[in-house]
KEVOLO-581341 format. One record per residue (C-alpha): residue in one letter; x, y, z; residue number from 1. Coordinates in nm, 3 decimals, m for minus. Layout:
   res        xx        yy        zz     n
     A         X         Y         Z   NUM
...
//
This chain:
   res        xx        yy        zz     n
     X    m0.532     0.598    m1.233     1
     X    m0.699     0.398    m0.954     2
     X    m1.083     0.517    m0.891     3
     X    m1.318     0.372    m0.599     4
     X    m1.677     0.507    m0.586     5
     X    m1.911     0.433    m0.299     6
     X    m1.770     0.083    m0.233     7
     X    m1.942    m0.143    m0.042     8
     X    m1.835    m0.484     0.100     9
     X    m2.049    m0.681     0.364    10
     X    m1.956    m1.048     0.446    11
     X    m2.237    m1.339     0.548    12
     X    m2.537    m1.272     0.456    13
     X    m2.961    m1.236     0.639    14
     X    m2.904    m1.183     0.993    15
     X    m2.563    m1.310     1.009    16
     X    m2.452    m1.040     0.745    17
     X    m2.168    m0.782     0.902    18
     X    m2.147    m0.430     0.646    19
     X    m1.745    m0.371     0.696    20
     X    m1.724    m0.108     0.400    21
     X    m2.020     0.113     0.430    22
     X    m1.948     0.369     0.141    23
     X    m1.578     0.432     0.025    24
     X    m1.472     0.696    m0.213    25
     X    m1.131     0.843    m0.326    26
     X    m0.930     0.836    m0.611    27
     X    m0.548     0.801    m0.688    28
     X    m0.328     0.989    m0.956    29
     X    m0.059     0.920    m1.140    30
     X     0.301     0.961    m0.960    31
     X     0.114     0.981    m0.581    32
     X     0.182     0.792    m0.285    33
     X    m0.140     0.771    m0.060    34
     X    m0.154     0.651     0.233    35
     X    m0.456     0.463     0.412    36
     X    m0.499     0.452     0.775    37
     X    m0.784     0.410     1.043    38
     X    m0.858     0.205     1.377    39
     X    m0.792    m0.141     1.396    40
     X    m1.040    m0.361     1.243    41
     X    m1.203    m0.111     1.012    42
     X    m1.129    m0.305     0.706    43
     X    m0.800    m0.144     0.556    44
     X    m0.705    m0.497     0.416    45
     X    m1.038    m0.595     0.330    46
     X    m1.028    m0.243     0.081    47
     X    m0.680    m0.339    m0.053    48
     X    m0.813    m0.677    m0.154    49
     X    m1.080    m0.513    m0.349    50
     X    m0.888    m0.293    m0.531    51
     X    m0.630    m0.549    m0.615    52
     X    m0.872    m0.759    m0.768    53
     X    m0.880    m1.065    m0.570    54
     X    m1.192    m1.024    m0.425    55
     X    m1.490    m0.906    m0.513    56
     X    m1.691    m0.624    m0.333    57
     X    m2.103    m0.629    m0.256    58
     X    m2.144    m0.319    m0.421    59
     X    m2.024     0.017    m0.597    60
     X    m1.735     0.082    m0.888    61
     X    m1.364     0.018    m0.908    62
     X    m1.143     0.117    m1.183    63
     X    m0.788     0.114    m1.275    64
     X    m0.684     0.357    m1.601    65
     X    m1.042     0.347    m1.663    66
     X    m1.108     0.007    m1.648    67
     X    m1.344    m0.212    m1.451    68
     X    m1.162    m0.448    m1.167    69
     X    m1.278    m0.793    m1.229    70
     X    m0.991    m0.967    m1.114    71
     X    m0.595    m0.886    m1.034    72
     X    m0.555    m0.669    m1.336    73
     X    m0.216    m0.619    m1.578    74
     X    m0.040    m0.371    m1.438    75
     X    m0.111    m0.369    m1.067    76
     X     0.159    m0.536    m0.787    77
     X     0.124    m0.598    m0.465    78
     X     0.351    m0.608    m0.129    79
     X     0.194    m0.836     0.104    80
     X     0.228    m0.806     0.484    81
     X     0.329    m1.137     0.533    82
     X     0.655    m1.164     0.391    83
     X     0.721    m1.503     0.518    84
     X     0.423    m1.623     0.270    85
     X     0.468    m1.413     0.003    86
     X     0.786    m1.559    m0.075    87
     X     0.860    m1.889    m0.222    88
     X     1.132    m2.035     0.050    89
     X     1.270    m2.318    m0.228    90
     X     1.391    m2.042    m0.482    91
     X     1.715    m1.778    m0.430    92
     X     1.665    m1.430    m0.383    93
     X     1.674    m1.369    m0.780    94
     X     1.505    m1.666    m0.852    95
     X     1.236    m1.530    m0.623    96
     X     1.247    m1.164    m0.809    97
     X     1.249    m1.328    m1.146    98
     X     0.928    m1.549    m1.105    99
     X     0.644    m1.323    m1.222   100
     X     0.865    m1.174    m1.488   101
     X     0.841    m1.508    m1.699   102
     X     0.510    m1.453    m1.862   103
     X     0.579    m1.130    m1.989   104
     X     0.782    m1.255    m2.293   105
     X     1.105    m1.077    m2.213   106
     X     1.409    m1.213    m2.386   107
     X     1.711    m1.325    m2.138   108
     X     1.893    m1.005    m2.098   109
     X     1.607    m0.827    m2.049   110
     X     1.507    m1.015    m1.762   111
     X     1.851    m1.038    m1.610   112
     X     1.872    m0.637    m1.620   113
     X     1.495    m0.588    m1.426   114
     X     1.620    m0.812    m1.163   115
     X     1.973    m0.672    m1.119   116
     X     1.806    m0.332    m1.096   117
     X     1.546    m0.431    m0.887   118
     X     1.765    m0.574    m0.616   119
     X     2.017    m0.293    m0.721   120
     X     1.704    m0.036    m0.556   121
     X     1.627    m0.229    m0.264   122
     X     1.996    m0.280    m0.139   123
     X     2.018    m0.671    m0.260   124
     X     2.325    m0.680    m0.435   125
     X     2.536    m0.974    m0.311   126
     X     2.234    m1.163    m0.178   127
     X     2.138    m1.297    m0.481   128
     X     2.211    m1.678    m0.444   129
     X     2.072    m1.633    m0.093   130
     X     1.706    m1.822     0.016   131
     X     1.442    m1.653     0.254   132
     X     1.542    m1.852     0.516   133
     X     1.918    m1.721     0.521   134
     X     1.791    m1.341     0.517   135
     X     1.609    m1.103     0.831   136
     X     1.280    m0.997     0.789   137
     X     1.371    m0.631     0.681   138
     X     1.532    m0.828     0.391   139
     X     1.293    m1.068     0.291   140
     X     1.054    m0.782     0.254   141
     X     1.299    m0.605     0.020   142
     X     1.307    m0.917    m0.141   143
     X     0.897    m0.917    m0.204   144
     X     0.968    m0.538    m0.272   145
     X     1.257    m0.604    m0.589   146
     X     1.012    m0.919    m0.695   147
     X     0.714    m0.605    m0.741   148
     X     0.959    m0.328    m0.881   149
     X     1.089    m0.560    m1.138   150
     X     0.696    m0.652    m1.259   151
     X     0.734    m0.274    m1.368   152
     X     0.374    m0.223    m1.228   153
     X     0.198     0.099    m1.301   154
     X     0.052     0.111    m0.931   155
     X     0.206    m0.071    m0.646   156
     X    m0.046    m0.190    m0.347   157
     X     0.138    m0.216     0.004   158
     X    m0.051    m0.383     0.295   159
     X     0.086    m0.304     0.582   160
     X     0.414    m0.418     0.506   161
     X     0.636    m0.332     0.796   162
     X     0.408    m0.396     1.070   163
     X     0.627    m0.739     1.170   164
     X     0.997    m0.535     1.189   165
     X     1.130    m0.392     1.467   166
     X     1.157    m0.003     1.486   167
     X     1.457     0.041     1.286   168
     X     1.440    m0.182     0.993   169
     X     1.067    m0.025     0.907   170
     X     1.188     0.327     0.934   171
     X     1.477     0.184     0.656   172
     X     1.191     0.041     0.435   173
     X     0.999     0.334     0.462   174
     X     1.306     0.533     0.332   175
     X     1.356     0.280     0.076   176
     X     0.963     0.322    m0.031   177
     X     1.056     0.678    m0.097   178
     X     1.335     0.597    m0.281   179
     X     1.204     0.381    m0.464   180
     X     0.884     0.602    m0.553   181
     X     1.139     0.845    m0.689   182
     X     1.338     0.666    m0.895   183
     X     1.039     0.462    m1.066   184
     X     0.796     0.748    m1.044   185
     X     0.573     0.484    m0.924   186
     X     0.190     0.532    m0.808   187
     X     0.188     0.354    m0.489   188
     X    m0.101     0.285    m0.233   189
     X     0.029     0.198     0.110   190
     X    m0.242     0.093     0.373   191
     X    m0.059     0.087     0.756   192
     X    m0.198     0.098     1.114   193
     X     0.097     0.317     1.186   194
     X     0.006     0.723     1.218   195
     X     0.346     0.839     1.194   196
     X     0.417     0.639     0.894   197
     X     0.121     0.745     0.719   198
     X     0.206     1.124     0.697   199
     X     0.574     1.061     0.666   200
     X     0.542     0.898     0.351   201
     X     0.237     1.055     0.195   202
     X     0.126     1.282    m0.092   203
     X    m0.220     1.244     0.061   204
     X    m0.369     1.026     0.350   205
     X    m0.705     0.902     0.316   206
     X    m0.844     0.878     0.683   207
     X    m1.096     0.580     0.745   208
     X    m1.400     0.524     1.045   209
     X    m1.491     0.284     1.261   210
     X    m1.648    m0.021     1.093   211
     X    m1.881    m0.014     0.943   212
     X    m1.607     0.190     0.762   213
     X    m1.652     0.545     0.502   214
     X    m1.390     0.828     0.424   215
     X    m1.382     1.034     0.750   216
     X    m1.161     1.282     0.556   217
     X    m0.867     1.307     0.292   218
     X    m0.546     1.503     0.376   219
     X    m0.303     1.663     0.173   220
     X     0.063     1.638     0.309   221
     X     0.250     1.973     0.233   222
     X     0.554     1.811     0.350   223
     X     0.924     1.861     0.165   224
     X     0.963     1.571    m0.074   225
     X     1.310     1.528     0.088   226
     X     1.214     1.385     0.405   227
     X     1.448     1.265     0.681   228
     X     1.322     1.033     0.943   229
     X     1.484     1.318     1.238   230
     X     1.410     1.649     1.066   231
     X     1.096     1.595     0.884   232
     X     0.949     1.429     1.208   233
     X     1.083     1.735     1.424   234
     X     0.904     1.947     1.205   235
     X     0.608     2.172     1.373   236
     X     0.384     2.102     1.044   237
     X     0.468     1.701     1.055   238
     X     0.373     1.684     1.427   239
     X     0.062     1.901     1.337   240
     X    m0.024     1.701     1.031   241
     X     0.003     1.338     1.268   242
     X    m0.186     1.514     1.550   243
     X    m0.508     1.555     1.326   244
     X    m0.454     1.194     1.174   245
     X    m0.477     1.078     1.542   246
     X    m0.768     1.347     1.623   247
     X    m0.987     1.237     1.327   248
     X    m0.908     0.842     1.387   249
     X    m1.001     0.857     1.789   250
     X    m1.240     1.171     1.776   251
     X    m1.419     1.268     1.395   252
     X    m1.591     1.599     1.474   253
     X    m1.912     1.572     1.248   254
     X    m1.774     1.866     1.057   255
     X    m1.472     1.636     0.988   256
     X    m1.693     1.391     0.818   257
     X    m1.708     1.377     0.459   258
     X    m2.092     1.171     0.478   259
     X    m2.113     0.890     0.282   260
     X    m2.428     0.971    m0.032   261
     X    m2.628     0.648     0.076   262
     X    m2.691     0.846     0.430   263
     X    m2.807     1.157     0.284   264
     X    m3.184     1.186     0.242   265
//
């Protein structure tokens, strides 16, 4: 669905210039969640930006269902981190949901249905006449969470959204992501700073380097698609699975490294 082949990015330019992607490759199938993670300032964002469409990278191929990315392209969503900006603060709840939704040509009850079920899947019901202002930030992300569902995107793009909630309320959106990947059978691409969260909600994580930033590794997640934030994390193959995430992001063996083609002689 979503393809990436020895991307490049580098901002400035001459002796100013600073090579944050050095050579990214992965792919993402139908129906799978991946997850991105890697240190701190190794581009995650900068990658998600690319593949969304709204910026364009210094070199190598993107393509979504086999298409060139030239810009945002039909089909594709995505969940900001800031929630506080992604939502417009003069419009309700389902005002905010319904906004995108106009220029698809959907007659009234049509529209009325995707935003009932949308906020129906994110645990909005009753909220609907509500502003951002008026709601917690758990729910104002569920908020720019029903607003994406109801777009009826064939991927969803998720950047870092639940790095500004406390403990609790993430570990309730991250349930709700897997709910909602479930009941939509929806392709999603989640890029978070957060170990844990990036094997617990998985198919696949695709482990990133130090900037100037390449694949370290991809790895399969062979964990029960019923997953409980107590027993899945007290399970001996999650806590092994997190362990290497945390081994390859602090200490890549060279064997670990998958080494990007443009360093190959």
């Amino acid at each position: 669905m979503l393809n990436i082949e020895h991307l490049t990015h580098t901002y400035g330019t001459g002796a100013k210039a600073h090579l944050a992607l050095k050579d990214i490759t992965f792919a993402v199938e139908p129906g799978e969640l991946v997850s991105i993670v890697g240190p701190s300032g190794c581009g995650k964002t900068t990658l998600l930006r690319t593949m969304a469409g709204l910026m364009r990278p210094t070199g190598g191929d993107l393509t979504f269902l086999g298409n060139e990315i030239t810009s945002v392209p039909e089909g594709l969503a995505m969940v900001f981190q800031d929630y506080r900006g992604s939502l417009f603060p003069w419009l309700s709840v389902e005002s905010n949901v319904r906004f995108p939704l106009k220029r698809l040509g959907l007659s009234k009850a049509d529209l009325d249905a995707r935003v009932s079920e949308s906020l129906v899947a994110v645990g909005l019901t009753g909220f609907e006449d509500r502003f951002p202002f008026q709601l917690s930030g758990g729910m104002q992300q569920r908020v720019a969470i029903a607003r994406a569902l109801a777009y009826r995107p064939k991927i969803l793009l998720m950047d870092e959204p639940f790095a500004s909630v406390d403990a609790q309320t993430r570990e309730d959106l991250e349930d709700l992501v897997l709910s909602v990947k479930k009941k939509f059978n929806m392709t999603i691409l989640f890029v978070t700073h957060d170990i844990d969260e990036s094997v617990y909600l998985a198919d696949r994580v695709v482990v990133l380097s130090k900037p100037p930033t390449f694949v370290v590794t991809t790895l399969d997640i062979p964990l029960s698609d019923n997953r409980d934030q107590i027993e899945t994390k007290e399970d001996p193959e999650f806590i092994r699975l997190r362990g290497e995430v945390a081994r390859l992001i602090r200490h890549p063996k060279s064997d670990d490294v998958t080494i990007p083609v443009a360093d190959v002689a």
